[in-house]
N, C-alpha and C positions, 0 to 999 in steps of 0.2 A: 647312690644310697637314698633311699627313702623313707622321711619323716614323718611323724601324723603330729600335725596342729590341728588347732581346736576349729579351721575351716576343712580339715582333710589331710591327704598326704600330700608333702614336696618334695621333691627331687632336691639330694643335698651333691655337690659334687663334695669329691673327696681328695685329699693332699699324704699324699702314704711320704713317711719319710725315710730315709737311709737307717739304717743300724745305729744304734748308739747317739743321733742325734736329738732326740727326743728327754735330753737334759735340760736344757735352759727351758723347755715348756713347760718339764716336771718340778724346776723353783719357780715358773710362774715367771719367769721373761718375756716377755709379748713378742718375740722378732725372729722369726727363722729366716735367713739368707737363704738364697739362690743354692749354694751347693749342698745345704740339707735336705734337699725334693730328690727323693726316689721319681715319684709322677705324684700325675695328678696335675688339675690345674683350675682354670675358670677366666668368666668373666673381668673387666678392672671392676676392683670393688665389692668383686661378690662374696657373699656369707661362703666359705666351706669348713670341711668337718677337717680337722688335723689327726690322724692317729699317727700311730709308732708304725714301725716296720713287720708287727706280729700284729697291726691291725686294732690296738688298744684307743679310745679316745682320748686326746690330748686338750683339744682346744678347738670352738668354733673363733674363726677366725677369718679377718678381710684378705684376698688375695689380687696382688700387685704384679702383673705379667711383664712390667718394664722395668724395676727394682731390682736392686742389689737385695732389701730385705723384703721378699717375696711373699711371706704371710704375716700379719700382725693381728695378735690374738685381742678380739670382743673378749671373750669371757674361759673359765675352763673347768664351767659347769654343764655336763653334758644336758642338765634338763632344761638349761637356760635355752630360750628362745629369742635370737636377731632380729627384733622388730622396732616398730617406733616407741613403741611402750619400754621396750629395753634403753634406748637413746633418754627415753625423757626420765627414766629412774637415775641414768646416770648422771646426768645436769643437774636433777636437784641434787645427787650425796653431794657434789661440787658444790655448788651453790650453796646448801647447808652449812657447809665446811668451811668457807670465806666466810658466813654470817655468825660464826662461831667465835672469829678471829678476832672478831671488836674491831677493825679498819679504819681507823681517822682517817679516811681521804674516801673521796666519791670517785678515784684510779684504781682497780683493782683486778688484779689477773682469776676470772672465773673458773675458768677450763686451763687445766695443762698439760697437757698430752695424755702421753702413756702412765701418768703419776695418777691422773680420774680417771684410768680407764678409757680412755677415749686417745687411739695414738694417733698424730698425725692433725690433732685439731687445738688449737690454741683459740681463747677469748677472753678479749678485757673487754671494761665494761668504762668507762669514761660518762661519767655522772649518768646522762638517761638513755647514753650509746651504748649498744653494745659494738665491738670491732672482732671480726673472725677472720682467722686461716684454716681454710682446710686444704692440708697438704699432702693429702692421703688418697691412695684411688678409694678407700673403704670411706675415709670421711665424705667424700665428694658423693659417693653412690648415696649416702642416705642425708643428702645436705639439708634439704626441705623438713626433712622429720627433726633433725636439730636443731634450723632455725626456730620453728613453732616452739620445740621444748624451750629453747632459751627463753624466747621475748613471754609464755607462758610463766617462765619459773621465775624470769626478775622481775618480768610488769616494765622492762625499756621497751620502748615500744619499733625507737630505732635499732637497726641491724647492716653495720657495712661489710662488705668484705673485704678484704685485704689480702687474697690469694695469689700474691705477685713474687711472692717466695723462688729463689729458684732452686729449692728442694721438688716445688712441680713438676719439674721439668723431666728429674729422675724416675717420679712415678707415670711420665706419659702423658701428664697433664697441663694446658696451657696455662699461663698466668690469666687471673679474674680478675678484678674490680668493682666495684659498685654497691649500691643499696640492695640485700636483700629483703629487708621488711622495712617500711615508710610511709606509715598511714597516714602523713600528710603530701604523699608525693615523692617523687625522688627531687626535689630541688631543695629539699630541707638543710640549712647550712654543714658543712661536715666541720666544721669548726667548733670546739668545745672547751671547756675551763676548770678544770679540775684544780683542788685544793690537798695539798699534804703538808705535814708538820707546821702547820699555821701558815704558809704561802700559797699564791697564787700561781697558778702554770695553765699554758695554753697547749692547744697541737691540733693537728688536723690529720682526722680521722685517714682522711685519701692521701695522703703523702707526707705524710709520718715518716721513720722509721720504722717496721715490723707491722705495729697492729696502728702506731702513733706516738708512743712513749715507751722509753726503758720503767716501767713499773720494779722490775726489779732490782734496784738500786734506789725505792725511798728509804729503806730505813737505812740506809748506806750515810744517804744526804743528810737525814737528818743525825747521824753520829758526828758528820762531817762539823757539820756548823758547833754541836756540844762543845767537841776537842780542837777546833780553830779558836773558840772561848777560852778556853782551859788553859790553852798555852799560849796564849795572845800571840796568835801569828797573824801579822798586820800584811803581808805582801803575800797574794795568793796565785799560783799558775795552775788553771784548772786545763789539760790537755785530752783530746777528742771532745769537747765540751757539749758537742751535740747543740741543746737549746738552753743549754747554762743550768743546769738544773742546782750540781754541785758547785758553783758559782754564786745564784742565789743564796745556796746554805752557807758559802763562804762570808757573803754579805751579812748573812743574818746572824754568825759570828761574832761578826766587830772586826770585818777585814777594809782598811781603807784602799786598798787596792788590790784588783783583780781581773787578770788577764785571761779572757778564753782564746783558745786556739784549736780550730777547726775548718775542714776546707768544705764547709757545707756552707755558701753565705746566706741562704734562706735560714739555715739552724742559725746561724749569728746572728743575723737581724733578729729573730724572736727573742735572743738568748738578751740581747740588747733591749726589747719591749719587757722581757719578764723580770730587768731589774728596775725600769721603771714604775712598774706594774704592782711590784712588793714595796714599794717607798723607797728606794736606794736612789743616792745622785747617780744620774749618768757617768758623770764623770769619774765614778769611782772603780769604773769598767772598762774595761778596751778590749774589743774583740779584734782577733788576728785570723785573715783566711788566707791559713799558710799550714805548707807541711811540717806535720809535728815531730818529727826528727830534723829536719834543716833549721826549725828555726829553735830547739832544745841546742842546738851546735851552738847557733848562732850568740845567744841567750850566755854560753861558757866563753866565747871569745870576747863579749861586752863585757864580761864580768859582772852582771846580774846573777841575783841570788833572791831565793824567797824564802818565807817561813814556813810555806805550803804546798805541797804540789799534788795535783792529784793526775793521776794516768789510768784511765779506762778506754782503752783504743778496741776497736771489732776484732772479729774474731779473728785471728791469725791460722788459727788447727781448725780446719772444718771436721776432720777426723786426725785418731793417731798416727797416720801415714805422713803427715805434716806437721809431725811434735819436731823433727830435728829444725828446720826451717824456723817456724815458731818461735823456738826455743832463744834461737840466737837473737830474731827479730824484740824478743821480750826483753832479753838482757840487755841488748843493746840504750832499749828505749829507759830502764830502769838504768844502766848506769850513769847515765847523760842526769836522766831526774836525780838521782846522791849528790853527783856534782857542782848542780845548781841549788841544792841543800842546806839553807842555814844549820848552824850548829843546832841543836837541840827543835830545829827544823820538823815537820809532820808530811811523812810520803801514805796518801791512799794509792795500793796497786793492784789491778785488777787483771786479768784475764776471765775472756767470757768462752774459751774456745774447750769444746767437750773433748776434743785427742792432749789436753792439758789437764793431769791432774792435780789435787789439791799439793801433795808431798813434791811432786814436780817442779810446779809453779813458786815455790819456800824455795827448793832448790837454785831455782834460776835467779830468784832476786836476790838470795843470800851473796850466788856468785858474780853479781851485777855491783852488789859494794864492797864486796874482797877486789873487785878491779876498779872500783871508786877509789880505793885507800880509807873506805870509814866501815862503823860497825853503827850498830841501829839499835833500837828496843822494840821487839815486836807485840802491839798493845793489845791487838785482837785478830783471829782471823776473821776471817766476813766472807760472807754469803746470800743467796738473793734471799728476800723475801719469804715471810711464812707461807704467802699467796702463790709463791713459786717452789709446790715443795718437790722434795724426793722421796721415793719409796726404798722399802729395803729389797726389793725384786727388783728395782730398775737404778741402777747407782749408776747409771748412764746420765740420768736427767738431771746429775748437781755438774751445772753446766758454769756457774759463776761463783770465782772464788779469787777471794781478795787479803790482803795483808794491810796491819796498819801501822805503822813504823816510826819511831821517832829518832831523828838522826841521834850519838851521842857526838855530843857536845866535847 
């Protein structure tokens, strides 16, 4: 097929699809699988035209020849045009939309996928870092026009990537690393310091978790510390703790003790540096690098109990193909946290995993304390971040969701 832009005409390749599949692109879903392709095809990454099967426009969209989801729709305005000028419109509505939000913390998620319009590319911004994945063959093909728009549209001047995902791997691309934009050199520290709900937090851009930080789970933390106040829960077991984030909030509660447990001993040690970091005694922390079900066992045979427990473990469902799996591994880890449960005790639970959803996840821990023998008050549910939203086209992308629970008494 050929186009005329404003240099001429280009050769568009085209993606004809099966009969009747041409629904989810008509609510504006961004993602055709593998067995909606009549033909058609392309390059990794390239711009093609999506119609229906009578040959209608659907969608320009990136085409992934290694993927399970084979085209993901740029846009599904036929006069819109795939250039860098389209990339840098869509960084700023981003951009715009986080400076809208009013954000107390210099950690903030810019880009989030398919929710901006942009699928397959995720960006925080880490006070004057930015940190990127692109995980897409379509994001990778126009990586350079994005980076520009970014470091143009926030004024960071730094740009790492973080494309060690191994969602790359599906799309046929190898894992990346490194500075893309460093105008003072690539030896520039990847080390940074970000501040939320009045604390201090460190992380390092290159070996991080994901981008460097769970961003989505501050205003989690900071609920956490409110209702650790609220209810004076003085013994706190914060489990997958990562770099102690909700540990810190624990502290900043009024908790005089608080256990992380985590088998990452580099996240402990920091998690260890960020309560000294915030003014907390040392001693009012003990980090444990152990497995967080062996030692939840362990924890019911000692007969320890806390006022607090908080459980945000990785993702168990990569998809819903691995919700039965999941499911048990979820309950399990919540009915062990009921058990170690003071009375009138506070459970934060989390699942981060997208084949889990919200009614699911209620279900599972409901039946994780019918086999505790207790019952609960559920105070809130929870969910990531403004800066992590969902759309109503993509109800794929509310990927974190959490309960907040007060044993009764």
């Amino acid at each position: 097929m050929r186009v005329l832009t404003e240099t001429g005409f280009l050769t568009m390749k085209v993606i004809t699809l099966r009969e009747g599949k041409e629904r989810s692109l008509l609510r504006r879903h961004p993602w055709v699988f593998q067995g909606s392709v009549a033909k058609g095809g392309g390059d990794p990454g390239e711009t093609v035209r999506v119609q229906s099967h009578d040959g209608k426009f659907l969608a320009w969209a990136a085409f992934s020849p290694s993927s399970q989801i084979r085209v993901r729709a740029w846009s599904f305005d036929e006069a819109e045009r795939i250039d860098a000028a389209f990339f840098a419109g869509r960084v700023r509505a981003a951009v715009a939309l986080r400076r809208r939000l009013g954000i107390d913390s210099n950690g903030v998620r810019l880009i989030h996928g398919e929710a901006d319009g942009l699928p397959g590319l995720i960006v925080d911004q880490y006070d004057d870092v930015l940190s990127a994945q692109f995980l897409s063959a379509g994001t990778e093909r126009w990586k350079d026009a994005i980076a520009d728009a970014l470091v143009a549209e926030t004024g960071c001047p730094y740009l790492y990537e973080r494309s060690d995902s191994g969602v790359r791997g599906l799309e046929g691309l190898p894992p990346v690393t490194g500075w893309l934009r460093h105008p003072d050199g690539p030896h520039r520290a990847t080390a940074v310091t970000i501040h939320e709900n009045g604390w201090k937090l460190t992380l390092d851009v290159a070996e991080g978790h994901k981008t460097g930080y769970y961003l989505d789970q501050r205003d989690n933390r900071g609920l956490f510390a409110r209702l650790v106040r609220q209810l004076d829960c003085r013994s706190v077991l914060n489990c997958y703790s990562y770099t102690g984030g909700f540990s810190v909030a624990a502290l900043a509660g009024g908790a005089s003790e608080v256990i992380s447990v985590d088998s990452s001993a580099p996240a402990l040690a920091r998690a260890n540096a960020h309560v000294t970091l915030n003014g907390y005694e040392a001693s009012a922390h003990v980090a444990l690098d152990a497995d967080v079900n062996g030692t939840l066992r362990r924890f019911i045979q000692e007969g320890k109990r806390f006022d607090a427990i908080v459980l945000d473990p990785p993702k168990f469902a990569p998809s819903a193909a691995h919700a039965d799996r999941a499911s048990r591994a979820y309950k399990d880890i919540n009915r062990l946290a009921f058990k170690l449960l003071n009375p009138g005790g506070l459970l934060l639970t989390f699942s981060c995993s997208g084949g889990i959803g919200a009614e699911l996840f209620h279900k599972i821990v409901a039946g994780a304390a019918m086999d505790a023998a207790i019952d609960g008050y559920l105070l809130q549910r929870l969910e990531a971040t403004a800066d992590h939203p969902t759309t109503l086209t993509f109800p794929e992308g509310e990927y974190l969701k959490g309960l907040a629970i007060v044993r009764k008494a």
